[in-house]
C-alpha positions in Angstrom: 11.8 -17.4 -17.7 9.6 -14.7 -18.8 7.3 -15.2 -16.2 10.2 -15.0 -13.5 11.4 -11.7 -14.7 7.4 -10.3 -14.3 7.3 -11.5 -11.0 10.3 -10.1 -9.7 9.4 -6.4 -11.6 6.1 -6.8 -9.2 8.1 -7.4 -6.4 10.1 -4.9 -6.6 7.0 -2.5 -7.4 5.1 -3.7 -4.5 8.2 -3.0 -2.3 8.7 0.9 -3.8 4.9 0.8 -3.6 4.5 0.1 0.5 8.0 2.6 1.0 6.2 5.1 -0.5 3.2 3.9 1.9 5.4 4.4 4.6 7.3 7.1 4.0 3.6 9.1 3.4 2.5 7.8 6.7 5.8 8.6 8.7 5.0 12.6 7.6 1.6 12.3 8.4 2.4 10.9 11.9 4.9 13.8 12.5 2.9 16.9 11.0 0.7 17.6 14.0 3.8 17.5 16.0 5.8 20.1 14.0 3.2 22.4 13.4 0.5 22.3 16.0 2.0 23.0 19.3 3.9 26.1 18.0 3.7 27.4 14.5 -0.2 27.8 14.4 -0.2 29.1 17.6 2.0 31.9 17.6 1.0 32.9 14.4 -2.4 33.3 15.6 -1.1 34.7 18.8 0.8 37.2 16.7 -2.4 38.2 14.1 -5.0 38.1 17.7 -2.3 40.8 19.4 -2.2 42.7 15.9 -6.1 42.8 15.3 -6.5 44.0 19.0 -4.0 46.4 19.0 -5.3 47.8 15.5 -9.3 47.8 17.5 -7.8 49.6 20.3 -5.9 52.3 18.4 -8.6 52.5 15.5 -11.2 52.4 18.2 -13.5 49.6 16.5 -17.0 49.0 17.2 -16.7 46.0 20.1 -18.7 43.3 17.7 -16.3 43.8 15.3 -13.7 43.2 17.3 -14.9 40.7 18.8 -15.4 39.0 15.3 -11.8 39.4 14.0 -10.4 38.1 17.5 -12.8 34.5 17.4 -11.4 34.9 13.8 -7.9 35.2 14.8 -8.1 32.2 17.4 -10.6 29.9 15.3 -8.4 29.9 12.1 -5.2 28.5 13.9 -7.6 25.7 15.7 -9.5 24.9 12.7 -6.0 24.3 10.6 -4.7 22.1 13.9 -8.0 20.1 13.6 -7.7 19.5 9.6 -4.2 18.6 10.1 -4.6 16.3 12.9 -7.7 15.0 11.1 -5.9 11.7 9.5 -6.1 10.3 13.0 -9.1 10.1 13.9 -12.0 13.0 14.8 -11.0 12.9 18.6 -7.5 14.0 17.7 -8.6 16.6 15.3 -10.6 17.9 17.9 -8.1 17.8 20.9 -5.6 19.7 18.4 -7.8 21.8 17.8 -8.0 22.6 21.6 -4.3 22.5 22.3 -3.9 25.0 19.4 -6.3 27.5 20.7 -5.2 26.8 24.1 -1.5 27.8 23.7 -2.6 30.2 21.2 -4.4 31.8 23.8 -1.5 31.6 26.3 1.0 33.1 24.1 -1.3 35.9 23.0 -1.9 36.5 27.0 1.5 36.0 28.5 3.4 37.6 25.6 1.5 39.9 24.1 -0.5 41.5 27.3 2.4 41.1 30.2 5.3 41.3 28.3 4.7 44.3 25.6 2.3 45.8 28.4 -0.8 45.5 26.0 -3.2 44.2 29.1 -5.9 46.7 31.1 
């Protein structure tokens, strides 16, 4: 009897236990979706138009500029590649690449043609 009722309170643990599992692996799965194609991007987009907007008007020297524009697009990519990073290093780095890739796009397409920020 005893033994019956410890059984079935390990059951039931073991099934919380691989919902939990599941649950964890189900936001893992979908966190590289949600955040990498967009979010990252344009918000390093956003901070790469900023900086070079601020070097432009503040009339930086070039290396310094340079250096807080790789900053500006490295920092996205490196936070799609941790993210990603639960899937294998292949997928860290191909988010990594799609982040800065986009990241660059927006900051291009946006930022340059649309506010009229290009040469």
């Amino acid at each position: 009897m005893e033994w019956e009722e410890t059984e079935a309170r390990l059951e039931s643990r073991s099934a919380e236990r691989r919902a939990s599992l599941e649950r964890r692996d189900r936001r893992r799965r979908l966190l590289p979706w949600l955040l990498c194609p967009l979010p990252l991007p344009a918000a390093g987009a956003a901070a790469l138009v900023a900086v070079l907007r601020k070097a432009h008007d503040a009339a930086w020297p070039a290396g310094q500029a340079a250096a807080a524009a790789i900053a500006c697009v490295l920092v996205p990519a490196l936070l799609a590649g941790w993210i990603g990073r639960r899937h294998g290093t292949v997928d860290a780095i191909l988010w990594a690449l799609v982040c800065a890739a986009i990241e660059l796009a927006l900051a291009f397409g946006v930022g340059f043609v649309a506010l009229d920020l290009g040469p």
